[in-house]
N, CA, C and O of each residue as an XYZ file, in Angstrom:
824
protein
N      19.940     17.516     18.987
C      19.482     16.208     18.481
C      19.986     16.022     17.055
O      19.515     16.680     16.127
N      20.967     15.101     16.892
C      21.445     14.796     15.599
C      20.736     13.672     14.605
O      19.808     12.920     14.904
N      21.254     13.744     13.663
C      20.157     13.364     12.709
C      21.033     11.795     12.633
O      22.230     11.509     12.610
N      19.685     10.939     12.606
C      20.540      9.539     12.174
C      20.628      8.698     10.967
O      19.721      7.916     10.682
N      21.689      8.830     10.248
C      21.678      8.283      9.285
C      21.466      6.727      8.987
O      21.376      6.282      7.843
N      21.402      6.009     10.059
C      21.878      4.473     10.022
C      20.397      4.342      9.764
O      19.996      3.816      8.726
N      19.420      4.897     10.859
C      18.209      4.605     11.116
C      17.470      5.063      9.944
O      16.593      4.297      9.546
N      17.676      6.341      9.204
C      16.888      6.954      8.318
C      17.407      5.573      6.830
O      16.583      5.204      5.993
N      18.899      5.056      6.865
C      18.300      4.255      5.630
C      17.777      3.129      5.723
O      17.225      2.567      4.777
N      17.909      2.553      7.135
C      17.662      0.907      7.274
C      15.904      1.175      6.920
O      15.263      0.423      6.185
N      15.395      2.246      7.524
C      14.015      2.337      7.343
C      13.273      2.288      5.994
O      12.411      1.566      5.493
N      14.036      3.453      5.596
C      14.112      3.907      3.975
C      14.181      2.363      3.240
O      13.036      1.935      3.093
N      15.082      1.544      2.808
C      15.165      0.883      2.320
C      14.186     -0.475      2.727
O      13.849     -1.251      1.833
N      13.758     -0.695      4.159
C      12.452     -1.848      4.534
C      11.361     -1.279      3.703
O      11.069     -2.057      2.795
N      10.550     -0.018      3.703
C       9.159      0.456      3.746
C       9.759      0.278      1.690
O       8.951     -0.161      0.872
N      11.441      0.776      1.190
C      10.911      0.487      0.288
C      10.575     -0.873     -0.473
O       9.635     -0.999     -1.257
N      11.439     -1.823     -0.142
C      11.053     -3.671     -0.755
C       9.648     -3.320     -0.240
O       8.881     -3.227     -1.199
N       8.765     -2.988      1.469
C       7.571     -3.748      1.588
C       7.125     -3.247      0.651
O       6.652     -4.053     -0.150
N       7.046     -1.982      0.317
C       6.215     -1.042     -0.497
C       6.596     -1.385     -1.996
O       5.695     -1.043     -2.762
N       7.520     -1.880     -2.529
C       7.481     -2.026     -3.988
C       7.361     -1.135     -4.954
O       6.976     -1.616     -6.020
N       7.582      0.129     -4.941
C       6.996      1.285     -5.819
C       6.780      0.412     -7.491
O       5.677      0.316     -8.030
N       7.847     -0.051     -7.988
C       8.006     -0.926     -9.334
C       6.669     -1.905     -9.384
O       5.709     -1.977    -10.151
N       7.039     -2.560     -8.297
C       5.392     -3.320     -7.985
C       4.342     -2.855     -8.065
O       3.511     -3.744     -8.251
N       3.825     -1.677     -8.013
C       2.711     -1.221     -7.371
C       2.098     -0.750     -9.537
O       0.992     -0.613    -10.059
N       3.249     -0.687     -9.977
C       2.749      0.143    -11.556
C       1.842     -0.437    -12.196
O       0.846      0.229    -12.480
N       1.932     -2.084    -12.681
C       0.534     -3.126    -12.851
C      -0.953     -2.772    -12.107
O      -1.915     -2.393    -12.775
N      -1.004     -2.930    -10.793
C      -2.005     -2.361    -10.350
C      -2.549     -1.666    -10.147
O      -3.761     -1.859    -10.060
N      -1.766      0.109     -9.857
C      -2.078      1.207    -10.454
C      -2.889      1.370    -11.808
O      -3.935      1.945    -12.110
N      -1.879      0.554    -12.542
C      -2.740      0.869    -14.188
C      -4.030     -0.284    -14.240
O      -5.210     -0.140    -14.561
N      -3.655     -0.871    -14.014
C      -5.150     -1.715    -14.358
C      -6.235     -1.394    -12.956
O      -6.967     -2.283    -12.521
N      -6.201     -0.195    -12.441
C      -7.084      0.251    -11.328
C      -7.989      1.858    -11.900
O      -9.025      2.478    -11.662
N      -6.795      1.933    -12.751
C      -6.809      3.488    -13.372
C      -6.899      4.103    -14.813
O      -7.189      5.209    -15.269
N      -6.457      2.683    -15.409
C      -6.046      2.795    -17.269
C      -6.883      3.383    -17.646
O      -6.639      4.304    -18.426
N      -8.577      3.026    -17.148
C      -9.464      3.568    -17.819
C     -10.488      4.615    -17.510
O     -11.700      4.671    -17.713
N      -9.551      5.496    -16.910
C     -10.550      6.376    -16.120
C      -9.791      7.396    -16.670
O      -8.672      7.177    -17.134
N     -10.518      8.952    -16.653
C      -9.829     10.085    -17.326
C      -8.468     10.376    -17.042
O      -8.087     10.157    -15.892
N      -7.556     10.890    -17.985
C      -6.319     11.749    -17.519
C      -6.260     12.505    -15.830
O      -5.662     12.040    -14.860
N      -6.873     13.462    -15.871
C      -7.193     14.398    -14.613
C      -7.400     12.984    -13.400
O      -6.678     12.843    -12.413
N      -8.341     12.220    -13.713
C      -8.360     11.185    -12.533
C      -6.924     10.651    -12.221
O      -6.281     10.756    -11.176
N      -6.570     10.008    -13.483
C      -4.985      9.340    -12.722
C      -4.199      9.991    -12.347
O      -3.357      9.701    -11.496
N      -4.339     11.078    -12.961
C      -3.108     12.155    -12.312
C      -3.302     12.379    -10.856
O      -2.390     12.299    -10.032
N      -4.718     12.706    -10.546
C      -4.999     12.974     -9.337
C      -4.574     11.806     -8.562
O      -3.728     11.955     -7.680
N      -5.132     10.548     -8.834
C      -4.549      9.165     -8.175
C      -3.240      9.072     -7.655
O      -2.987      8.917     -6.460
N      -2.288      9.182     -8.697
C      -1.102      9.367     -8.613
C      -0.228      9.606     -7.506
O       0.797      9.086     -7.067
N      -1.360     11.073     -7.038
C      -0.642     11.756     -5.307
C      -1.643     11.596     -4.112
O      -1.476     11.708     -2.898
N      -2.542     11.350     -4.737
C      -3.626     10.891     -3.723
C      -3.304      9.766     -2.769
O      -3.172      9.809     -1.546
N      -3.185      8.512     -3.799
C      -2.772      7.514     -3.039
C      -1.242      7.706     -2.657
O      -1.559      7.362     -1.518
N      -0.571      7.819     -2.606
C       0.657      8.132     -1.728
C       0.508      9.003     -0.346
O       1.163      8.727      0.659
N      -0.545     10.222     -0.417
C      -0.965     10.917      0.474
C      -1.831      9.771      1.579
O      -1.953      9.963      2.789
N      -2.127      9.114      1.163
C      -3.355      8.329      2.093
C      -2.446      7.701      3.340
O      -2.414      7.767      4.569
N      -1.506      6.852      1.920
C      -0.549      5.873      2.993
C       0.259      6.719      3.846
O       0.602      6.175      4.895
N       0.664      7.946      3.663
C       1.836      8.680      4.115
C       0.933      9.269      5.521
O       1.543      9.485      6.568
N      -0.578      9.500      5.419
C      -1.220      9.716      6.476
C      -1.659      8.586      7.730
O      -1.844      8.742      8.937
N      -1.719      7.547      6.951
C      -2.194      6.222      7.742
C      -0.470      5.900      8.435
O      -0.443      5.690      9.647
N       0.084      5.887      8.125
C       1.207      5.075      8.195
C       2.176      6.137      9.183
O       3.128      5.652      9.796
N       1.841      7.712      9.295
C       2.343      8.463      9.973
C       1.618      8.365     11.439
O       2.123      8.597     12.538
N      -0.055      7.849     11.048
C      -0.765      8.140     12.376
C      -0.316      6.774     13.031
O       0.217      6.982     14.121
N      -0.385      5.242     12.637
C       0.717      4.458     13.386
C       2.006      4.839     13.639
O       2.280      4.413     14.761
N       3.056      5.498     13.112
C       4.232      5.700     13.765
C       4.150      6.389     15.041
O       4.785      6.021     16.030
N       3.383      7.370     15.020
C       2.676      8.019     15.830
C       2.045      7.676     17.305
O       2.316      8.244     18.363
N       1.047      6.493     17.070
C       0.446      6.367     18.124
C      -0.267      4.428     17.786
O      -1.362      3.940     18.066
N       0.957      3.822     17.104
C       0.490      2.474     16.482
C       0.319      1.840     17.488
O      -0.661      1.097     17.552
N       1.151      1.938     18.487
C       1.243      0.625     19.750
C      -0.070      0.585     20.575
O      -0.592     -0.380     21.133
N      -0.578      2.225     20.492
C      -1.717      2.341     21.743
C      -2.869      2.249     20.861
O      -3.965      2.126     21.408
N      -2.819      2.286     19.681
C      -4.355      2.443     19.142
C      -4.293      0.968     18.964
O      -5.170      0.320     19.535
N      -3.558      0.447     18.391
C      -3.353     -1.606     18.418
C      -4.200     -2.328     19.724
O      -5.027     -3.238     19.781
N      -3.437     -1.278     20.925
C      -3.599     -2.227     22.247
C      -5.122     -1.798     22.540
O      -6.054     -2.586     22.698
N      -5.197     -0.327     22.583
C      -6.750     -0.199     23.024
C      -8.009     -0.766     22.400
O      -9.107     -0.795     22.955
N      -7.703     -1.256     21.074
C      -8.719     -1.761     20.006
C      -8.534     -3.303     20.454
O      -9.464     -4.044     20.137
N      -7.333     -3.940     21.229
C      -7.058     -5.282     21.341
C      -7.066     -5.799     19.769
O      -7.873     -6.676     19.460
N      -6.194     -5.269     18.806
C      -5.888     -5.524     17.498
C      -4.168     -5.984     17.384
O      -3.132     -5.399     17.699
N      -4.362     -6.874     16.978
C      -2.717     -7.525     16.476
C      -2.891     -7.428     15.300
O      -3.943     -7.305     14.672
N      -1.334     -7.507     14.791
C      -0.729     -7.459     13.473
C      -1.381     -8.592     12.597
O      -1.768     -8.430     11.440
N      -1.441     -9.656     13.250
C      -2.267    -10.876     12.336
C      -3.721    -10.863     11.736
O      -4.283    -11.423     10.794
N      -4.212     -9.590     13.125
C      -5.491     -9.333     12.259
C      -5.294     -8.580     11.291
O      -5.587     -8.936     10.150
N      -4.806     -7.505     11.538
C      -4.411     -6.534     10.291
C      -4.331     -7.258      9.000
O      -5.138     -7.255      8.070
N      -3.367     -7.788      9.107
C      -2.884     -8.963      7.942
C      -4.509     -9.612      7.091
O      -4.962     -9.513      5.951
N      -4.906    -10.174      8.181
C      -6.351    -11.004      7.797
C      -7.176    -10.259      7.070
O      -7.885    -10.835      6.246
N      -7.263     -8.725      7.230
C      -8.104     -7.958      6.959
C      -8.033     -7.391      5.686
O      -8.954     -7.214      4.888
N      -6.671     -7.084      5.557
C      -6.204     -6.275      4.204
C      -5.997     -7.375      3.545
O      -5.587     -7.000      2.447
N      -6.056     -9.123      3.568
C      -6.011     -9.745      2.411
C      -7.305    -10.109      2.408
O      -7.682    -10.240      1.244
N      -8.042    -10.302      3.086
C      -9.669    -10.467      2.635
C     -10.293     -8.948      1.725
O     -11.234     -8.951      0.930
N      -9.443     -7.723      2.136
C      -9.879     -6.685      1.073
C      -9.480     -6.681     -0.617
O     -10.036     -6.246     -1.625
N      -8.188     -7.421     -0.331
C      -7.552     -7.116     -1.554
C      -8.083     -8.255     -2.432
O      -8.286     -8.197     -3.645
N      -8.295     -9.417     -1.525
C      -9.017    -10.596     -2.574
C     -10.026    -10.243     -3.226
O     -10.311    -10.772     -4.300
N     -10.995     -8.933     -2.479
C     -12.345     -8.781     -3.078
C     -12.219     -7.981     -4.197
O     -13.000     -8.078     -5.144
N     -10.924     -6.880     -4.155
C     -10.513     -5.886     -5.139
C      -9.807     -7.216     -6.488
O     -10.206     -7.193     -7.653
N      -8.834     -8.170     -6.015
C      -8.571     -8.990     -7.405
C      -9.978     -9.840     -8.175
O     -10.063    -10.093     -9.377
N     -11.043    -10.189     -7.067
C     -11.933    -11.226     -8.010
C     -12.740     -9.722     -8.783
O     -13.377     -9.946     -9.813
N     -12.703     -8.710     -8.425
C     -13.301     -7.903     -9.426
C     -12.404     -7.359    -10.693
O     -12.828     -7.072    -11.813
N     -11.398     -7.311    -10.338
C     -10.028     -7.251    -11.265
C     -10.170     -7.960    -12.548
O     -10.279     -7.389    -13.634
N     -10.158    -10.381    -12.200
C     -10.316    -10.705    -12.195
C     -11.778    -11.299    -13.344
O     -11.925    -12.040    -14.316
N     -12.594    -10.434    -12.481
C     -14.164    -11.110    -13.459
C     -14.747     -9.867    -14.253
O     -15.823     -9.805    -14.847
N     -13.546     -8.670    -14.085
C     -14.143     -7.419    -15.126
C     -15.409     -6.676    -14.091
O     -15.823     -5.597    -14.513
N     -15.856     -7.046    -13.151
C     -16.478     -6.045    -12.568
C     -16.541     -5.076    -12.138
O     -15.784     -5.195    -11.175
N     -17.009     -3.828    -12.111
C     -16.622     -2.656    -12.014
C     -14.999     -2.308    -12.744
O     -13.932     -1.923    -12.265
N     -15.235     -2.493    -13.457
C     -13.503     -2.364    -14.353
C     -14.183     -2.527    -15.731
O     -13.347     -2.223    -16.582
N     -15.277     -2.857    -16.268
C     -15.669     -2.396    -17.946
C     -15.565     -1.211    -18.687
O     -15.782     -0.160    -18.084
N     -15.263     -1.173    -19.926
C     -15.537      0.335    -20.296
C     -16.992      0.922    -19.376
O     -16.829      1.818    -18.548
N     -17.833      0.563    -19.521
C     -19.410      1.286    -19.294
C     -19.240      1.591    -17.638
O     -18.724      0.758    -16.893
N     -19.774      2.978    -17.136
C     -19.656      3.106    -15.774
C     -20.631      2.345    -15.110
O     -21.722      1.984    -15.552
N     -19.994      2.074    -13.686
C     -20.630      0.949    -12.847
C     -21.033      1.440    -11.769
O     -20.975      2.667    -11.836
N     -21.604      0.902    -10.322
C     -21.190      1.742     -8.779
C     -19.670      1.418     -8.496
O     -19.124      1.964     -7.537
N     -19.097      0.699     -9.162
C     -17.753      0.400     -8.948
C     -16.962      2.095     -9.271
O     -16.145      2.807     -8.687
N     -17.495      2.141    -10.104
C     -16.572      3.310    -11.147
C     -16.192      4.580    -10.125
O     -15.089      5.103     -9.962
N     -18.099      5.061     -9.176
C     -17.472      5.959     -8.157
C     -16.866      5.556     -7.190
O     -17.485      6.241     -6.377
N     -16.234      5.065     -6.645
C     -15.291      4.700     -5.706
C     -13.964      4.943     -6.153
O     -13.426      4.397     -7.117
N     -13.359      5.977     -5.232
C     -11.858      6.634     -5.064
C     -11.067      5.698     -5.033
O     -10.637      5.440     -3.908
N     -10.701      5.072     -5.869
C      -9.547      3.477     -5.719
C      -7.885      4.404     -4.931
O      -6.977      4.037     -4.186
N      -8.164      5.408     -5.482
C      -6.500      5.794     -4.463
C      -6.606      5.541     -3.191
O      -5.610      5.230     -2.538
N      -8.122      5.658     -2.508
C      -7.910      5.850     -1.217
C      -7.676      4.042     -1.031
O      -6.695      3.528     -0.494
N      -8.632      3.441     -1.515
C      -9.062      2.010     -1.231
C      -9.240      1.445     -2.758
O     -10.112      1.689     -3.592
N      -7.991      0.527     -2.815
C      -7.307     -0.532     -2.209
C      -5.702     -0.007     -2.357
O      -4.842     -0.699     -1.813
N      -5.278      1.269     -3.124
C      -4.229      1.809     -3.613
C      -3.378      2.702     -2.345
O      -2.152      2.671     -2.237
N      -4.335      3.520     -1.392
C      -3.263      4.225     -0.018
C      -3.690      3.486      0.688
O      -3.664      3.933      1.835
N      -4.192      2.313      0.605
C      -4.314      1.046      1.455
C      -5.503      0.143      1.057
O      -6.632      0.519      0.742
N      -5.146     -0.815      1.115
C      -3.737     -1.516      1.705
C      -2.584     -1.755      1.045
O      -1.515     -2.125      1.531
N      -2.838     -1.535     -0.060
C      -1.522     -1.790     -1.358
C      -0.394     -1.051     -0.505
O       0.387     -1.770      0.117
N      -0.266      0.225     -0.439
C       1.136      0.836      0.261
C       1.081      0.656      1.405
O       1.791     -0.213      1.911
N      -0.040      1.652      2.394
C       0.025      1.140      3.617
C      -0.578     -0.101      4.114
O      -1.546      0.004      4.867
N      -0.205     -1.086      3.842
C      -0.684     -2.396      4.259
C       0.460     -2.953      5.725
O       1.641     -2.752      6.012
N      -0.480     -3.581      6.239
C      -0.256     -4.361      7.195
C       1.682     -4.638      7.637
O       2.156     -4.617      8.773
N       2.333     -4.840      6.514
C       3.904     -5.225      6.634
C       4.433     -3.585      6.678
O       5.365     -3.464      7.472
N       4.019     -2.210      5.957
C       4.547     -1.452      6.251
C       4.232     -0.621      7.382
O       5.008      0.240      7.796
N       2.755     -0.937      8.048
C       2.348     -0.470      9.123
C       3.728     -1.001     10.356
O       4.721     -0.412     10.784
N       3.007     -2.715     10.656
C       4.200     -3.171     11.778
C       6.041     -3.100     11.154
O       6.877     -3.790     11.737
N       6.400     -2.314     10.105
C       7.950     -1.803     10.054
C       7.605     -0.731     10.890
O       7.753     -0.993     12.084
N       7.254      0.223     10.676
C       6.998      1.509     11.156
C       7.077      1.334     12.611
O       8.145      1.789     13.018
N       6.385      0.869     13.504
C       6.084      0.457     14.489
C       6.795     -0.105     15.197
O       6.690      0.123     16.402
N       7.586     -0.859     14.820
C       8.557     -1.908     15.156
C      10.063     -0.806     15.075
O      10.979     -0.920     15.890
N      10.066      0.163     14.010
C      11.321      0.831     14.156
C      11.188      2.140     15.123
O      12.217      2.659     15.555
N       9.829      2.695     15.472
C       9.984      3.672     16.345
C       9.939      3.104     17.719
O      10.108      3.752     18.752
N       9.733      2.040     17.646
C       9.445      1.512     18.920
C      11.119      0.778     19.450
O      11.519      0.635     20.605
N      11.829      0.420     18.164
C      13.716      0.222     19.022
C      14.178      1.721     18.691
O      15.241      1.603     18.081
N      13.910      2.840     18.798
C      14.823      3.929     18.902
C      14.838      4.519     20.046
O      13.996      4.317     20.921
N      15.907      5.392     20.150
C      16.057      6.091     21.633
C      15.693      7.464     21.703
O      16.086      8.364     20.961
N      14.510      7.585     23.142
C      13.834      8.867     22.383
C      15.188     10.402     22.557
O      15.978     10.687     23.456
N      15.000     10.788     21.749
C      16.548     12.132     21.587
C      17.559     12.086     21.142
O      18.448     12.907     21.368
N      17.686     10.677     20.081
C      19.098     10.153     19.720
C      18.751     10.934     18.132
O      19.726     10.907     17.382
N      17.405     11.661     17.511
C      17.622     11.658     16.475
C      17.101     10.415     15.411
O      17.449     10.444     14.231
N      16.396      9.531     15.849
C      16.081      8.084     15.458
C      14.698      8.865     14.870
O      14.672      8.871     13.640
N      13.627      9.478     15.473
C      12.728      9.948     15.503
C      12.644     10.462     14.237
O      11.892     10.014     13.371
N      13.686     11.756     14.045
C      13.224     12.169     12.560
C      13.547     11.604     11.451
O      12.871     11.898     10.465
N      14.389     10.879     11.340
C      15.046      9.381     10.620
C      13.776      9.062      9.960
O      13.329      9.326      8.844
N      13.281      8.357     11.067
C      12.270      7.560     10.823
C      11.113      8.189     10.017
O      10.457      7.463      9.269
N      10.774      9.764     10.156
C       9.886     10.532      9.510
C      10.373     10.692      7.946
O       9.796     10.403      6.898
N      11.839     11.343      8.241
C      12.417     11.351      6.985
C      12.110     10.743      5.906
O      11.678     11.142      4.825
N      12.590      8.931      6.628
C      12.326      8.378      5.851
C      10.998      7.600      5.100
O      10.887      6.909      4.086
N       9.963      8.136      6.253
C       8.403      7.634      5.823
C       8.412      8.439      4.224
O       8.295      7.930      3.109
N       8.651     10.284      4.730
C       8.465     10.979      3.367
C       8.854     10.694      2.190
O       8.224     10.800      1.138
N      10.139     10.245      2.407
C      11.127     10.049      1.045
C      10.520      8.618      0.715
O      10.399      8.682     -0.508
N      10.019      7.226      1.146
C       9.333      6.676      0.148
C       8.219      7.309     -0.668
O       8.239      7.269     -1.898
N       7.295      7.865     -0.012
C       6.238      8.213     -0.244
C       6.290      9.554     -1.475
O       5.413      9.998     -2.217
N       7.591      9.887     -1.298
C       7.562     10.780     -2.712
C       8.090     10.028     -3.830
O       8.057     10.490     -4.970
N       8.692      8.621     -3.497
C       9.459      8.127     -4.699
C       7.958      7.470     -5.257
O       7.612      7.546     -6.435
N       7.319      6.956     -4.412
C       6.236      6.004     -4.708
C       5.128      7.244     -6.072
O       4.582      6.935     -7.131
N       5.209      8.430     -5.435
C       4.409      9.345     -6.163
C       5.048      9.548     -7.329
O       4.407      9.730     -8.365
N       6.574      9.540     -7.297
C       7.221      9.728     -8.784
C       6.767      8.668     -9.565
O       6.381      8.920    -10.706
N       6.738      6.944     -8.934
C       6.807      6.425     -9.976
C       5.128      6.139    -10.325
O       4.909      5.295    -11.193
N       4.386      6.564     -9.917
C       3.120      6.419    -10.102
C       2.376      7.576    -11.250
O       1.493      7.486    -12.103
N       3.348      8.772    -10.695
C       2.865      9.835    -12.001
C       3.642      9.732    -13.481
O       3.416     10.111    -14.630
N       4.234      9.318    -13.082
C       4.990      8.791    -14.365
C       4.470      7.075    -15.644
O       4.314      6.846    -16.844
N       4.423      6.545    -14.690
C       3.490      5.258    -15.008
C       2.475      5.448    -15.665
O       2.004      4.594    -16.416
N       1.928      6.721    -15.464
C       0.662      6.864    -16.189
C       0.307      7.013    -18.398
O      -0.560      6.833    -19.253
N       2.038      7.549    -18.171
C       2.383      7.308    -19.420
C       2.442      6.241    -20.441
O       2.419      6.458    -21.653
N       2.527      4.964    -19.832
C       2.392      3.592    -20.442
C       0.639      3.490    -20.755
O       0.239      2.555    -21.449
N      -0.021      4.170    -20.383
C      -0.901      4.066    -20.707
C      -1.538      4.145    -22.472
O      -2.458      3.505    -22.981
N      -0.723      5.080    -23.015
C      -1.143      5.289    -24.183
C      -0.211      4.257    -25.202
O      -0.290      4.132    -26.424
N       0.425      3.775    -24.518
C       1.332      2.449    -25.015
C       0.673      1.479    -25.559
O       0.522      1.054    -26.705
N       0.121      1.069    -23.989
C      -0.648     -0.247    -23.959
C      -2.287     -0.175    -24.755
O      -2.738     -1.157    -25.345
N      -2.986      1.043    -24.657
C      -4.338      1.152    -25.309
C      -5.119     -0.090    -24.416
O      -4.443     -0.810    -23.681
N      -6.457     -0.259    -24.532
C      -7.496     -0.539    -24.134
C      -7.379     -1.982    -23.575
O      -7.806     -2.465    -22.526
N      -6.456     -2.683    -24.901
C      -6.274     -4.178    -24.821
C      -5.601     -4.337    -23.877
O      -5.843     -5.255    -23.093
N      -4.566     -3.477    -23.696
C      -3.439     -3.522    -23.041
C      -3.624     -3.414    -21.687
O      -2.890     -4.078    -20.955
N      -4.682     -2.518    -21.092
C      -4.920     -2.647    -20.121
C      -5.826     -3.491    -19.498
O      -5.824     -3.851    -18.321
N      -6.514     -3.743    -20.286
C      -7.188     -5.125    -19.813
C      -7.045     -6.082    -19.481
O      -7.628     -6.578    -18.517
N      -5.794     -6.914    -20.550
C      -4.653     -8.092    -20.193
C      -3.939     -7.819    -18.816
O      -3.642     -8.772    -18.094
N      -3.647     -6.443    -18.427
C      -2.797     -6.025    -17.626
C      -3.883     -6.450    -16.110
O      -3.335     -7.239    -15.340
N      -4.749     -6.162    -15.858
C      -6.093     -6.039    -14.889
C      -5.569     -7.898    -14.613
O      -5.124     -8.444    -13.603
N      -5.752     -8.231    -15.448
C      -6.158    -10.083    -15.448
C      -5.198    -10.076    -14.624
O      -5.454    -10.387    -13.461
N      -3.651     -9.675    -15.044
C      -2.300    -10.333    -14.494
C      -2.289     -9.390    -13.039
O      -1.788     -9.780    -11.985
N      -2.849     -8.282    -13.212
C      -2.857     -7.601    -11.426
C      -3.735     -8.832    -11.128
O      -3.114     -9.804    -10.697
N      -4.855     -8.947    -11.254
C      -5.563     -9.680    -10.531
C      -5.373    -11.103     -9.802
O      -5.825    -11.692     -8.820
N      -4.594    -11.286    -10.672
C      -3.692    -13.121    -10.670
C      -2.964    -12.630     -9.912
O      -2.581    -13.468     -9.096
N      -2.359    -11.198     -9.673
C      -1.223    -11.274     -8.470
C      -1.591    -10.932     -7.338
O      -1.052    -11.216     -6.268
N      -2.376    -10.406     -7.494
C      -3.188     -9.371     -6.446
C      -4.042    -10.466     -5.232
O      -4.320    -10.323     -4.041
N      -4.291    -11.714     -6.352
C      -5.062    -12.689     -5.453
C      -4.363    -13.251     -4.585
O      -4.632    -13.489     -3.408
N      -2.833    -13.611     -5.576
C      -1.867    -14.228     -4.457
C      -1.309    -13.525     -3.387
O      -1.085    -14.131     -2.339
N      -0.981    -12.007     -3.525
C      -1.001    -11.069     -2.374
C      -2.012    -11.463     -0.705
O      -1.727    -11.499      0.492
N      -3.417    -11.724     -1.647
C      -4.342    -11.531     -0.754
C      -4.182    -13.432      0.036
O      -4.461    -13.818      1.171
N      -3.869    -13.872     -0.650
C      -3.802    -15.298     -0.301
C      -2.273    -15.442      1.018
O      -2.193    -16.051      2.085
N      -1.471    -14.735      0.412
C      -0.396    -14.541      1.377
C      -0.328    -14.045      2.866
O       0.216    -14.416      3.906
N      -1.212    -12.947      2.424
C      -1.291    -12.157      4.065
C      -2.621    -12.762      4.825
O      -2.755    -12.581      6.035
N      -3.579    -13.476      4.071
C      -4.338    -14.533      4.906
C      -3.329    -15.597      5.482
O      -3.370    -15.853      6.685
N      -2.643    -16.072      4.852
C      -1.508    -17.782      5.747
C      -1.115    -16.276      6.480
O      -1.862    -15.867      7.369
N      -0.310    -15.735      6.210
C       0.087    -15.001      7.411
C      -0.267    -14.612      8.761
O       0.254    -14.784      9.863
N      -1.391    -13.993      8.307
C      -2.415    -13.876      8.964
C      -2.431    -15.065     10.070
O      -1.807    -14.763     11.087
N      -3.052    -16.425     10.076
C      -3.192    -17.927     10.123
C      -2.138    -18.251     11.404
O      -2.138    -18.607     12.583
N      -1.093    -17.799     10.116
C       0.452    -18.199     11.184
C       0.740    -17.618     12.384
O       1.104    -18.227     13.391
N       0.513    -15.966     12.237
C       0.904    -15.497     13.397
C      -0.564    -15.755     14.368
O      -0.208    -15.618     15.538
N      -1.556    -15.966     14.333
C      -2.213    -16.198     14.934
C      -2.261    -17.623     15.903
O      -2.690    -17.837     17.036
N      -1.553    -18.540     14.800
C      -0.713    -19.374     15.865
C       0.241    -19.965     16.774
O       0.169    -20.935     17.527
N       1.324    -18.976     16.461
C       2.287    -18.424     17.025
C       1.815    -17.255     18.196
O       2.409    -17.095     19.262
N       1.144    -16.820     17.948
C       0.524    -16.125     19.327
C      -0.291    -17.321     20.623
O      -0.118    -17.147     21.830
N      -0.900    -18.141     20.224
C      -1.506    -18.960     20.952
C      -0.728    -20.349     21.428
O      -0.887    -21.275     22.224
N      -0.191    -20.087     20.856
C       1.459    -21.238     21.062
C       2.212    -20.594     22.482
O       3.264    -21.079     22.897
């Protein structure tokens, strides 16, 4: 079984635009700016680990756990932007995000909203899915496709442990301003994969 190169970059290069690693540094920091060293660091590989687990168990077995749940991609969609809207209006209105600790504060943000849905969200789930599902099983497409799950998922961890460094850049203010502008984007994220959401739901009933 030979290894496929065509398949390992077309993949490589989808999961990386959906995934954005560059994208993801704003919201990282204004999720994390203000929480200890040891925490972001930990964040850093945490959330990459989450998505690299979620996103392996759809490549895996996406089509049958979809069908047996009677779950489409549009819900998916619906779901992770009604999450992420709730993560920007707190972004947004400073809740759970003040200096002073909150119930916000214990909550593992790598796992939720950062190894999902931010990475593994909904568009990199159905790539995944959609590319193991046109390969031929023994052509070598298979580990391609693994290959290339890993190799985002370590670039995503480079640029996330590294990012953490702007932190002492920006200071307190800095991350705060920064929170507002995740949040302003973060909403439109969440606003996006709702129409999406919308659309394919009518395109299915069409």
């Amino acid at each position: 079984m030979s290894f496929d190169v065509t398949v390992y970059t077309t993949t490589l290069i989808t999961l990386l635009v959906i995934m954005d690693p560059p994208g993801q540094i704003p919201l990282f920091l204004s999720l994390v700016g203000q929480r200890s060293p040891e925490y972001r660091r930990r964040a850093a590989w945490q959330a990459p680990l989450v998505s690299l687990l979620v996103i392996s168990v759809f490549a895996v077995g996406g089509k049958a756990i979809l069908t047996y749940l009677h779950i489409g991609i549009p819900a998916l969609q619906g779901a992770g932007g009604l999450l992420l809207l709730l993560v920007a209006l707190q972004l947004l209105t400073g809740l759970g995000n003040a200096g002073t600790p909150t119930a916000a504060d214990d909550v593992n943000v790598a796992l939720v909203p950062l190894g999902t849905p931010l990475l593994a969200g909904p568009g990199a789930i159905a790539a995944v899915i959609v590319g193991v599902s046109s390969v031929d099983a023994g052509s070598g497409g298979y580990v391609a496709i693994a290959a290339a799950i890993v190799s985002v998922h370590l670039v995503v961890m480079l640029v996330l442990r590294y990012s953490t460094a702007l932190i002492r850049v920006l200071g307190i203010g800095g991350i705060t301003l920064l929170a507002k502008i995740a949040g302003l984007l973060l909403a439109a994220i969440a606003v996006q994969l709702i129409a999406d959401s919308v659309m394919g739901f009518v395109a299915e009933g069409s």
